[in-house]
Kinemage of the C-alpha trace (Angstrom):
@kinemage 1
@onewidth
@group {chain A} dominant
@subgroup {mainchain}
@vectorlist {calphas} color= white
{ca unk a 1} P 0.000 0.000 0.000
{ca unk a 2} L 0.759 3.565 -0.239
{ca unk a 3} L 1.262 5.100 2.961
{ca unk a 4} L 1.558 8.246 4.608
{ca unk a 5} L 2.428 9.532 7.906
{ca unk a 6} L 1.626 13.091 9.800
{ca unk a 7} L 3.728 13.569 12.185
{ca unk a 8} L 7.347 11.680 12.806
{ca unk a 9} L 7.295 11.876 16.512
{ca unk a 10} L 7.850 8.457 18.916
{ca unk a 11} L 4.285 6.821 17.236
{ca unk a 12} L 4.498 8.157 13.979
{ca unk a 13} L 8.543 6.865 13.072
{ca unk a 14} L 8.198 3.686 14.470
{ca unk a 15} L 4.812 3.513 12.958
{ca unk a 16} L 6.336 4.454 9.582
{ca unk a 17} L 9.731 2.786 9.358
{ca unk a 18} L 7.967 -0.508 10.337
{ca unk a 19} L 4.989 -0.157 7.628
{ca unk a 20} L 7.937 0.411 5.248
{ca unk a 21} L 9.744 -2.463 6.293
{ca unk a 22} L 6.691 -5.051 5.581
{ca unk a 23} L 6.948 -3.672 1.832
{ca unk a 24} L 4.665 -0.573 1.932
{ca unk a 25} L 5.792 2.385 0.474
{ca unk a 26} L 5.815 5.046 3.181
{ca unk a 27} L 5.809 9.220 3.549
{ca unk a 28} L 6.389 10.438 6.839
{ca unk a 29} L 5.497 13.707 7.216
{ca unk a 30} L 6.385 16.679 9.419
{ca unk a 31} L 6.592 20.558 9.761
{ca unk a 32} L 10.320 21.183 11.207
{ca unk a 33} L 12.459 21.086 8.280
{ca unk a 34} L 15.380 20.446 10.028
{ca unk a 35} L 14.219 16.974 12.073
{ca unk a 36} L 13.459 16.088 8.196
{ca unk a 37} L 16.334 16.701 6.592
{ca unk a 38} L 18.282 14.213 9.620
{ca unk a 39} L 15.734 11.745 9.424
{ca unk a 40} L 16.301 11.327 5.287
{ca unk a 41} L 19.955 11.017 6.238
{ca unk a 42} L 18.967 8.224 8.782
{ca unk a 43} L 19.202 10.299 11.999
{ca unk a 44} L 16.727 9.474 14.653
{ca unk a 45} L 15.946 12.067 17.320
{ca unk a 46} L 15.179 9.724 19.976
{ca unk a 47} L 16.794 6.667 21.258
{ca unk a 48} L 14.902 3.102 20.660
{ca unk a 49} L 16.563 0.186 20.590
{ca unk a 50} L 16.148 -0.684 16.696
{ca unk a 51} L 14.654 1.722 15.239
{ca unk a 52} L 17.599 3.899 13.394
{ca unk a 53} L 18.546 0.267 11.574
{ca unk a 54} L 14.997 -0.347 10.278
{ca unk a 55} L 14.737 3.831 9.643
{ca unk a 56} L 18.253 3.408 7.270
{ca unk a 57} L 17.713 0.225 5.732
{ca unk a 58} L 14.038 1.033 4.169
{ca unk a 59} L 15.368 4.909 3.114
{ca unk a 60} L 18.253 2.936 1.261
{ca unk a 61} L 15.634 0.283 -0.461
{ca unk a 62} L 13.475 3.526 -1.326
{ca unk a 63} L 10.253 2.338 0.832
{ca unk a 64} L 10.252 5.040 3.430
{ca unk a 65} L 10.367 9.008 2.758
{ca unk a 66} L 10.513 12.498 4.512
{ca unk a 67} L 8.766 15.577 3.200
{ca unk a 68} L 7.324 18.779 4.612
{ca unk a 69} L 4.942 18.697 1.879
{ca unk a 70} L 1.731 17.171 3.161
{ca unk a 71} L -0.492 17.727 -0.021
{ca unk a 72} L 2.395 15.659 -1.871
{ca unk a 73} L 2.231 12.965 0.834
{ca unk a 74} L -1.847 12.693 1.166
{ca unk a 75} L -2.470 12.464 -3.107
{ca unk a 76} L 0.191 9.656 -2.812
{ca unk a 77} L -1.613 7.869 -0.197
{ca unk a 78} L -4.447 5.691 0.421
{ca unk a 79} L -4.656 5.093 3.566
{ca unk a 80} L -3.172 8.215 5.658
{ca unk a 81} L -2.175 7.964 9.558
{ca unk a 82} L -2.236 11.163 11.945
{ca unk a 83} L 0.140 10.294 14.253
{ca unk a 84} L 0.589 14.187 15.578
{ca unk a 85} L 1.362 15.453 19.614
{ca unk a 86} L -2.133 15.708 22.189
{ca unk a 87} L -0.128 17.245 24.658
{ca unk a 88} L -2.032 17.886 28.052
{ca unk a 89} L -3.657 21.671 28.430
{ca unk a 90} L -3.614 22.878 31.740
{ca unk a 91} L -6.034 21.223 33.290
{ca unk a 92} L -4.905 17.502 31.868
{ca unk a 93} L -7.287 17.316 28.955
{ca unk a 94} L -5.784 16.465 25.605
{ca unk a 95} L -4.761 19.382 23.576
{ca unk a 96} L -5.615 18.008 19.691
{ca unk a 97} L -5.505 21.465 18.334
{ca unk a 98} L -2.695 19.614 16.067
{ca unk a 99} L -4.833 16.644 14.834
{ca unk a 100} L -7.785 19.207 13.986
{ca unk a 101} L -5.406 21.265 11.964
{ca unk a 102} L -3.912 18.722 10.244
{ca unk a 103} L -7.715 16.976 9.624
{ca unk a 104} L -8.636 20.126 7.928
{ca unk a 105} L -4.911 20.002 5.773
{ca unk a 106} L -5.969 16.772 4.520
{ca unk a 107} L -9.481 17.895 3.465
{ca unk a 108} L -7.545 20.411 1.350
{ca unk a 109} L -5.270 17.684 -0.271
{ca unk a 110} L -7.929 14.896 -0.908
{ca unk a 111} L -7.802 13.704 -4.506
{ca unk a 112} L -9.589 10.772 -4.587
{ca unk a 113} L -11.241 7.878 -1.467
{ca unk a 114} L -8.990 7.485 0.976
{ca unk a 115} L -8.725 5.879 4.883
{ca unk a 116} L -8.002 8.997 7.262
{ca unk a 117} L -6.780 7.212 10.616
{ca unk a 118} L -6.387 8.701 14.019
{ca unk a 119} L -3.155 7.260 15.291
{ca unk a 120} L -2.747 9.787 18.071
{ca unk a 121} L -4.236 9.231 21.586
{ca unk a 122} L -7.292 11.294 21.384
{ca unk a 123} L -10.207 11.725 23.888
{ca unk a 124} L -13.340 10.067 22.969
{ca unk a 125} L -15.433 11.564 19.793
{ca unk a 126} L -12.070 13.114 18.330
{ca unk a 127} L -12.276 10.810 15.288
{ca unk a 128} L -15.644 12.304 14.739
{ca unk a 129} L -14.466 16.353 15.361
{ca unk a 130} L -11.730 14.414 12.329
{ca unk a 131} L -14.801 13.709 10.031
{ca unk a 132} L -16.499 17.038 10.795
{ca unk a 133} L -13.011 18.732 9.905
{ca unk a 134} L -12.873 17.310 6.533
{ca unk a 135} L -16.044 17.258 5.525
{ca unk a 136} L -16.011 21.224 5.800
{ca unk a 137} L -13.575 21.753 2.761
{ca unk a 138} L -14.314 18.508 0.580
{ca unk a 139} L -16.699 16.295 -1.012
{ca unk a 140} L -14.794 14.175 -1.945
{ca unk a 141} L -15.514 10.513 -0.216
{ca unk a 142} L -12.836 9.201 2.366
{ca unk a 143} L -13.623 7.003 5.696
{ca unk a 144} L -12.100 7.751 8.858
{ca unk a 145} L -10.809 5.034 11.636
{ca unk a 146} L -9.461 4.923 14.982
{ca unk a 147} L -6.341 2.630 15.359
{ca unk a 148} L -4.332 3.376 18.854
{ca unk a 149} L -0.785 2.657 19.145
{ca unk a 150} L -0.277 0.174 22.107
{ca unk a 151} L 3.903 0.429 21.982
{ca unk a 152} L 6.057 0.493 24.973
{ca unk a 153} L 9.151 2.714 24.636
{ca unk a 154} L 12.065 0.691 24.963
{ca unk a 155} L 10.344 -2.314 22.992
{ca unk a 156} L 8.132 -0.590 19.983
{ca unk a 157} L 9.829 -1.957 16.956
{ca unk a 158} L 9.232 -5.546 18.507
{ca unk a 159} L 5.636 -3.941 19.883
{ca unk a 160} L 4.864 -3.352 15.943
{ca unk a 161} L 6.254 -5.928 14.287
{ca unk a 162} L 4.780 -9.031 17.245
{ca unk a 163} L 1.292 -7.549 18.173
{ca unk a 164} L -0.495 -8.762 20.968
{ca unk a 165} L -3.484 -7.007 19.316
{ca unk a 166} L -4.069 -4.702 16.538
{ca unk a 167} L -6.940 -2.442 17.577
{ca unk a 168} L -9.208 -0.826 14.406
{ca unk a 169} L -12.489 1.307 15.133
{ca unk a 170} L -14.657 1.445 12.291
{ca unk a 171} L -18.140 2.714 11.259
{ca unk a 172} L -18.235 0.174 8.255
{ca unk a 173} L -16.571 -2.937 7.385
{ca unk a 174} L -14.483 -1.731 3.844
{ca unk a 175} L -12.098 0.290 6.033
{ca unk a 176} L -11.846 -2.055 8.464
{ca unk a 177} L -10.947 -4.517 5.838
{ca unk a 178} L -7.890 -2.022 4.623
{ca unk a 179} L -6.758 -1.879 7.982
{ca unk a 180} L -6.838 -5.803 8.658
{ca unk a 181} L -5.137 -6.076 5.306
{ca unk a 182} L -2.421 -3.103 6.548
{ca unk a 183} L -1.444 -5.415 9.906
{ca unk a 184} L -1.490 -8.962 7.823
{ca unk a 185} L 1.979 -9.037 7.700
{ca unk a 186} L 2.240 -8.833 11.939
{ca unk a 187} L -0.212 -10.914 12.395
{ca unk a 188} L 0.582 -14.445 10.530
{ca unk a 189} L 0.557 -16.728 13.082
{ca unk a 190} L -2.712 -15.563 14.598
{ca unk a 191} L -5.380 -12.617 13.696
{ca unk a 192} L -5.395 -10.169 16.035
{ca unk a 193} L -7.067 -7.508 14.999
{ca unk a 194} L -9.665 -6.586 17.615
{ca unk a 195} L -12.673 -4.637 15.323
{ca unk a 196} L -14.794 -2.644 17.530
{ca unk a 197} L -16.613 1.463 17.140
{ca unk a 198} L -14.625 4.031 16.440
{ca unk a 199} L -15.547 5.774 20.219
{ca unk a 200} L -14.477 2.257 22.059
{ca unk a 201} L -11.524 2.366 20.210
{ca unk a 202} L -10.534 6.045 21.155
{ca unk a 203} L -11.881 4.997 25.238
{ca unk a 204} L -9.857 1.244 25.106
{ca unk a 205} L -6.315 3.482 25.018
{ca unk a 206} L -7.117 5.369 27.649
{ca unk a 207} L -8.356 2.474 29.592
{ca unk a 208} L -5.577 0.196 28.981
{ca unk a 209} L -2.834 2.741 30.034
{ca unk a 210} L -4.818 4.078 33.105
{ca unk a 211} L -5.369 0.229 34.640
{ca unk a 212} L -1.612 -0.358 34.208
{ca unk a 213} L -1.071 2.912 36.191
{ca unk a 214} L -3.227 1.547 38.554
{ca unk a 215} L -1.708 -1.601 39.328
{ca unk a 216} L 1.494 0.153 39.883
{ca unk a 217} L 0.104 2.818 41.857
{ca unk a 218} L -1.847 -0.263 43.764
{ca unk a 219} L 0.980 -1.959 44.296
{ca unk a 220} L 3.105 1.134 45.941
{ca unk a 221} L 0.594 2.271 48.369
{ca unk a 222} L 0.462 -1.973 49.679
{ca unk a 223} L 4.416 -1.596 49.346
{ca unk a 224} L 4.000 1.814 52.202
{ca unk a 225} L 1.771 -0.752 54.242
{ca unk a 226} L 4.582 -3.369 54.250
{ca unk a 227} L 6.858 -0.710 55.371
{ca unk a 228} L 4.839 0.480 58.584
{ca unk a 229} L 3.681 -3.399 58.907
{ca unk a 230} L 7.190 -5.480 58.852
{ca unk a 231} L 6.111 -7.281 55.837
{ca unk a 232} L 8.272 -7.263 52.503
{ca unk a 233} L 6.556 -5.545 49.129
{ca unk a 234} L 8.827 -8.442 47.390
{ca unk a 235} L 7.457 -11.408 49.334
{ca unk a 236} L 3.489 -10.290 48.799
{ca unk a 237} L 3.873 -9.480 45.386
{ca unk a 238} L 5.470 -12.763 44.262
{ca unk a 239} L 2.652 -14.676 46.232
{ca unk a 240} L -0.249 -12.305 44.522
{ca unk a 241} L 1.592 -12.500 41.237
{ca unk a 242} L 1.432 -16.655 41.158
{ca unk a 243} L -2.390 -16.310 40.923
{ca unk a 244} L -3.528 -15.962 37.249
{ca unk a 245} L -6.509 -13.680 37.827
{ca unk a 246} L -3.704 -11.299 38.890
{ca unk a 247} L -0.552 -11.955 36.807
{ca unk a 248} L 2.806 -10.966 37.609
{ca unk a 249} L 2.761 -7.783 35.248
{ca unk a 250} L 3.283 -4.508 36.588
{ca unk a 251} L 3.365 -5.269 40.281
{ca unk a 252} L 6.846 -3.913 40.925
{ca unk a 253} L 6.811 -1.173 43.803
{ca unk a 254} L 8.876 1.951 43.466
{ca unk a 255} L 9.003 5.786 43.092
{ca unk a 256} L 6.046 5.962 40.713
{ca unk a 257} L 5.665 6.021 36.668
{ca unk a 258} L 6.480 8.631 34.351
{ca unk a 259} L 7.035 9.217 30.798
{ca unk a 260} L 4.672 10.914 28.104
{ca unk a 261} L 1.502 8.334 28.084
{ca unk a 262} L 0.441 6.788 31.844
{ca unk a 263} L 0.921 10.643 33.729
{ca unk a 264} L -0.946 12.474 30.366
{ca unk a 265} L -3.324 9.494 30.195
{ca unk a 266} L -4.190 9.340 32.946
{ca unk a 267} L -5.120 13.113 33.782
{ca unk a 268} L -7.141 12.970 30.042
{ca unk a 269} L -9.151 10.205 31.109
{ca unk a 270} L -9.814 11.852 34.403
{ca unk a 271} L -10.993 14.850 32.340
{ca unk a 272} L -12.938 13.081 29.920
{ca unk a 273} L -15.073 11.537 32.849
{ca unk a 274} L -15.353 15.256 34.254
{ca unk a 275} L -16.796 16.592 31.098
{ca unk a 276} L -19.454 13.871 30.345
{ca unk a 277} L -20.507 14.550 34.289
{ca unk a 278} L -19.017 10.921 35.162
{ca unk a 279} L -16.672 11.320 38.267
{ca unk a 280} L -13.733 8.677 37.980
{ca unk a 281} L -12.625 8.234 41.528
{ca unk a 282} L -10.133 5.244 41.053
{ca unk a 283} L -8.149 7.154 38.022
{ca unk a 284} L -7.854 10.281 40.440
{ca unk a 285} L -6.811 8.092 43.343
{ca unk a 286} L -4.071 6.581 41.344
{ca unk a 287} L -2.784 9.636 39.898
{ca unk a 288} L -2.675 11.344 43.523
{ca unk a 289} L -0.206 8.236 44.724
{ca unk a 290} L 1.890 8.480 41.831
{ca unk a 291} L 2.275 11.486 43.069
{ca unk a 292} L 2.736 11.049 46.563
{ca unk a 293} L 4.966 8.281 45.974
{ca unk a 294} L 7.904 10.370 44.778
{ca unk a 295} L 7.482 12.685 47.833
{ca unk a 296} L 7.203 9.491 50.063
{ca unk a 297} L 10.591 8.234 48.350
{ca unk a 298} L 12.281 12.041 49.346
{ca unk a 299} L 11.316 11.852 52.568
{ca unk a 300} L 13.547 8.926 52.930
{ca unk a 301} L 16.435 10.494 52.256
{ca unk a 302} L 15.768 14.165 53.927
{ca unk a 303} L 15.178 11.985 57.177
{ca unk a 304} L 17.984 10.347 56.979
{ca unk a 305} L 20.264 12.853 56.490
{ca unk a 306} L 17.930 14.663 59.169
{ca unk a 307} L 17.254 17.774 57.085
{ca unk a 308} L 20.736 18.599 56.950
{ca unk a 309} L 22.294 18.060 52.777
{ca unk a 310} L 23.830 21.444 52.180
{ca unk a 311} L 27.181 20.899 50.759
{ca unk a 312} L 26.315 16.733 50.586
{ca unk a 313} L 27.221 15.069 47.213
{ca unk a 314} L 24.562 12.777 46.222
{ca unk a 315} L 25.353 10.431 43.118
{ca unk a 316} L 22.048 9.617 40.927
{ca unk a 317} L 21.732 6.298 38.879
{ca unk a 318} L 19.097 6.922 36.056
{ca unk a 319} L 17.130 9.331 34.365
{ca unk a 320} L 15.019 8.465 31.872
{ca unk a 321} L 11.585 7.133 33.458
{ca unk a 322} L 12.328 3.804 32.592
{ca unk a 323} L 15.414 1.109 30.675
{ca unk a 324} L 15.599 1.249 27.192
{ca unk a 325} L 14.722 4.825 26.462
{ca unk a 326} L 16.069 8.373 26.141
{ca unk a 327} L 12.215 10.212 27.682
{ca unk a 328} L 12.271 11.735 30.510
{ca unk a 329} L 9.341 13.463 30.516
{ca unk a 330} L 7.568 12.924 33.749
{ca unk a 331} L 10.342 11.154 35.282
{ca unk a 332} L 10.146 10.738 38.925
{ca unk a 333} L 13.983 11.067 38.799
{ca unk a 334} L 13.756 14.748 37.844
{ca unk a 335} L 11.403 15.528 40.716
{ca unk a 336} L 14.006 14.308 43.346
{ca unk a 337} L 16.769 15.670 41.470
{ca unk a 338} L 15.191 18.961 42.010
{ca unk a 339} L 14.396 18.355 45.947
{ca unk a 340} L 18.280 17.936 46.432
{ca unk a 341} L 19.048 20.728 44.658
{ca unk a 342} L 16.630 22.904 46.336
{ca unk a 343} L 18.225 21.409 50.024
{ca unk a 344} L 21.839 22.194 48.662
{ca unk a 345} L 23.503 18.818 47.636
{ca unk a 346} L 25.668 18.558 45.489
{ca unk a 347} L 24.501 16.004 42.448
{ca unk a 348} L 26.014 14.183 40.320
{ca unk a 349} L 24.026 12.259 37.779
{ca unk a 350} L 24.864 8.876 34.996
{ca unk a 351} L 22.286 7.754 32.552
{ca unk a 352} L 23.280 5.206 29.767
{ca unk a 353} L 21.446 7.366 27.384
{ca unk a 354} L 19.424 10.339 28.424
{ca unk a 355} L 22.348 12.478 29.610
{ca unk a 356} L 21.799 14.797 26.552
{ca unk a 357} L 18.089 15.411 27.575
{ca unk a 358} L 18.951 15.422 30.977
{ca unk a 359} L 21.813 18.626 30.022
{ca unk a 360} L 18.923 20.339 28.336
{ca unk a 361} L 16.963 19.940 31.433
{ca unk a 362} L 19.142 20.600 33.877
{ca unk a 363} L 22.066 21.939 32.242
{ca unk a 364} L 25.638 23.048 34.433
{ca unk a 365} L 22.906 22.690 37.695
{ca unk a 366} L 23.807 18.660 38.170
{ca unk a 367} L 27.456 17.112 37.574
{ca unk a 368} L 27.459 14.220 34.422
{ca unk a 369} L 29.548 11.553 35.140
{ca unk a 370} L 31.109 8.929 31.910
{ca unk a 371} L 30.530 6.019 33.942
{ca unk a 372} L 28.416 4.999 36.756
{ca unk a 373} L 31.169 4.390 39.069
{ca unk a 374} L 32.543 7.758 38.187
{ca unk a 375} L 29.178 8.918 39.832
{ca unk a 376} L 29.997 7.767 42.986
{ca unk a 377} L 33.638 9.266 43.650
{ca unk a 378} L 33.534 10.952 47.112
{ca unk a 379} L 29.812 10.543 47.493
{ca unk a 380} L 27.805 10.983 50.275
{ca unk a 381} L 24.656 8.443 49.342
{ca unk a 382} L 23.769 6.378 46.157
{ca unk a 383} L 20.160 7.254 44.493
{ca unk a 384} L 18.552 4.752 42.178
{ca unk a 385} L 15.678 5.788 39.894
{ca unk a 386} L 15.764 3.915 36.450
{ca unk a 387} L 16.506 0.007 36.709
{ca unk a 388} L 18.673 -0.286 33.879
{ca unk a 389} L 20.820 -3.433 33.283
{ca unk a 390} L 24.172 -2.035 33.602
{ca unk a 391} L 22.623 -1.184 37.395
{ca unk a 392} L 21.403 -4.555 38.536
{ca unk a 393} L 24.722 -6.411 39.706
{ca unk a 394} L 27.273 -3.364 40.423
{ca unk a 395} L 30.348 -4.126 42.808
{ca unk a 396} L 29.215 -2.900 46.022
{ca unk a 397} L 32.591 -3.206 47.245
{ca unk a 398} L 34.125 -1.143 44.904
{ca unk a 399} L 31.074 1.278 45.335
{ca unk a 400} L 31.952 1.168 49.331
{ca unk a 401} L 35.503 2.162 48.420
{ca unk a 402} L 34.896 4.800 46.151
{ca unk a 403} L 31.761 6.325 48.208
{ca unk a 404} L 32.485 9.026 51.129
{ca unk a 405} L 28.585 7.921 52.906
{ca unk a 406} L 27.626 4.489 52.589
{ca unk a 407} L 23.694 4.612 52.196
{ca unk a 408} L 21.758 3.391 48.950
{ca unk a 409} L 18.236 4.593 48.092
{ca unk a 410} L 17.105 2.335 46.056
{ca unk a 411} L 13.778 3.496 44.365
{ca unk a 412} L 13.432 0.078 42.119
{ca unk a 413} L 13.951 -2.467 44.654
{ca unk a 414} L 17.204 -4.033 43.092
{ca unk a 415} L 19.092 -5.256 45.600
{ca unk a 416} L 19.228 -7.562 48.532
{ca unk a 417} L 19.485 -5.575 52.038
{ca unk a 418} L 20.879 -8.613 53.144
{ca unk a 419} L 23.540 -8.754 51.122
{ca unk a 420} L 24.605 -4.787 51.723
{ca unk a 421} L 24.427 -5.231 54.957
{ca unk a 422} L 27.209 -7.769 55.156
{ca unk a 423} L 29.249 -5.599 53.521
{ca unk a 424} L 28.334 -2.457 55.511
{ca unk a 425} L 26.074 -0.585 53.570
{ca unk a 426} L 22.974 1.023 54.445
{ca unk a 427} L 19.904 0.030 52.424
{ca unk a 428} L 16.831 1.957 51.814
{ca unk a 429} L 14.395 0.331 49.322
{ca unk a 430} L 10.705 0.551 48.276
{ca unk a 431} L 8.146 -0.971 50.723
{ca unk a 432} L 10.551 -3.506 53.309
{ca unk a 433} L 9.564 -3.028 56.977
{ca unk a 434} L 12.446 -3.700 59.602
């Protein structure tokens, strides 16, 4: 099929490159020149594991393209994705001023019948305002779908290309059949296209990303009980997780998610409930303990150092708001990065990957360490926040000898207190009572 893509963002790139790599021939589209001009030369602004490789290879076999010019990529299209930013307004409602301007771009451009699909998480009824949009400047016939991205950052080429399910709203079954015939490629062993309306479609996203939030926010107020209890957040959620009406997905306790879709999701979905007059009182609950959880996880180490961290060099392992990415938009590592910088310390920060978003952020406020032993030269405590791989199995020895304190705040639960202890350092972790 021809394909284009609005918007060359996180959804809309991996969307694109991996559409291109099943055979389609793919326009990606966007308005800043300059991102454009590095992604035809095979430069990807973000960091997924994957991705630049399947970007390159398809450019070089002439199956995926860059423009600025939208008419040019809609009247070489037949089926055209909006995959543009819903960032959230203040009050956490979705902001799709972009995917109403570019409906109404694509009502300009249409040539001929074409599939118009909302890629973009979008509250409920968008795909409709879509319709509206286009109808106003053309006559000519097109049908429009909802088709939600379900891709985790850190795994969305393997996300795309292994689907656990392929979700298509539709009003009528010929552009649901273009759609089922657009996945056939990911979905040989099995069909997995879930079919449903075009307003469940645009509700499911929401849904799916504010339960997940939910179990973890679940999970860390039970982990605060263990801690006031004597129980251990590790033990109860390996017993919970062996039951299968439970699972052992997303039960891991810590300082509270982040990135760009459960903190905006959430808040939409809260929104959306507020403006059809249907209070959601479980969403709001989890979004205050996400919350609370990263002042909780502060707490820990103001108290120990009793209020006192003027002049105290903290060392801070991860970033990004979880492994495998660059994004650290909403990460709860920002939030205490910011408390110890506001009390004084001193803070010195390693990332394997998000150190150049984290300079932008921050810039000469924190100290950037090559390594993440480096880190921990002369300091006074140990801060986890991401648990990357390279983090899991350090030598706490060596850490002991290069560190001036010898406490760890461990805000992923990676290690065994037992096992610092024996060596003579102080543990702090998520949710183990003493």
């Amino acid at each position: 099929m021809n394909i284009s893509v609005i918007g060359t963002g996180y959804v809309g790139l991996v969307t694109g490159a991996c559409l291109a790599g099943s055979g389609n021939n793919v326009i990606c589209v966007d308005i800043d020149q300059e991102k454009i001009n590095g992604l035809k030369e095979g430069h990807v602004t973000f960091y997924e594991p994957g991705l630049e490789d399947i970007v390159r290879k398809n450019i070089k076999e002439e199956r995926l393209h860059f423009t600025t010019d939208l008419d040019y990529a809609v009247k070489n299209s037949s089926v055209v994705l909006i995959a543009v930013g819903t960032p959230p307004n203040e009050d956490g409602s979705a902001d799709t001023s972009a995917v109403i301007n570019v409906a109404s771009s694509i009502g300009k451009s249409l040539d001929d019948y074409k599939v118009i699909v909302t890629k973009s998480t979008v509250p409920v009824g968008t795909t409709e305002m879509i319709r509206d949009e286009i109808n106003k400047v053309t006559d000519i016939k097109f049908d429009v779908a909802s088709n939600p991205e379900f891709l985790k950052e850190g795994a969305a080429v393997e996300d795309f290309m292994k689907p656990d399910r392929v979700l298509i709203g539709v009003d009528n079954e010929s552009a649901a059949q273009i759609l089922k015939e657009l996945y056939t490629p990911f979905m040989r062993s099995m069909d997995r296209a879930v079919v449903v309306s075009i307003r469940s479609s645009e509700l499911a996203k929401y849904t799916a990303n504010a339960m997940l939030a939910t179990r973890i926010s679940f999970m860390n107020e039970i982990a605060n009980l263990c801690e006031v209890v004597g129980a251990n957040i590790s033990e109860v959620r390996v017993a919970i997780g062996s039951d299968d009406r439970i699972g052992r997905h997303f039960l891991f306790p810590g300082i509270g998610y982040g990135g760009s879709c459960f903190p905006k999701d959430v808040k939409a979905l809260i929104n959306i409930g507020s403006e059809y007059g249907s209070e959601l009182h479980i969403c709001r609950a989890t979004d205050e303990v996400n919350t609370k959880q990263r002042e909780l996880f502060w707490k820990k180490i103001e108290n120990y150092f009793e209020g006192q961290l003027e002049s105290k060099k903290i060392s801070i392992w991860g970033i990004s708001f979880k492994p495998k990415t660059d994004d650290i938009r909403e990460a709860p590592s920002l939030f205490i990065i910011e408390k110890l910088l506001s009390a004084g310390a001193s803070v010195t920060v390693h990332d394997p990957v998000a150190i150049e978003n984290t300079k932008a952020h921050f810039g000469d406020k924190v100290n950037y360490a090559v390594s993440n032993y480096a880190a921990c030269e002369g300091a006074d405590a140990l801060v986890i926040n991401t648990e990357w791989n390279e983090y899991r199995q350090p030598d706490f020895q060596k850490l002991k000898e290069l560190m001036n304190g010898n406490v760890i705040f461990d805000g992923r639960n990676l290690y065994n207190p037992d096992t610092l202890k024996k060596i003579g350092i102080k543990y702090v972790g998520v949710g183990i009572g003493n």
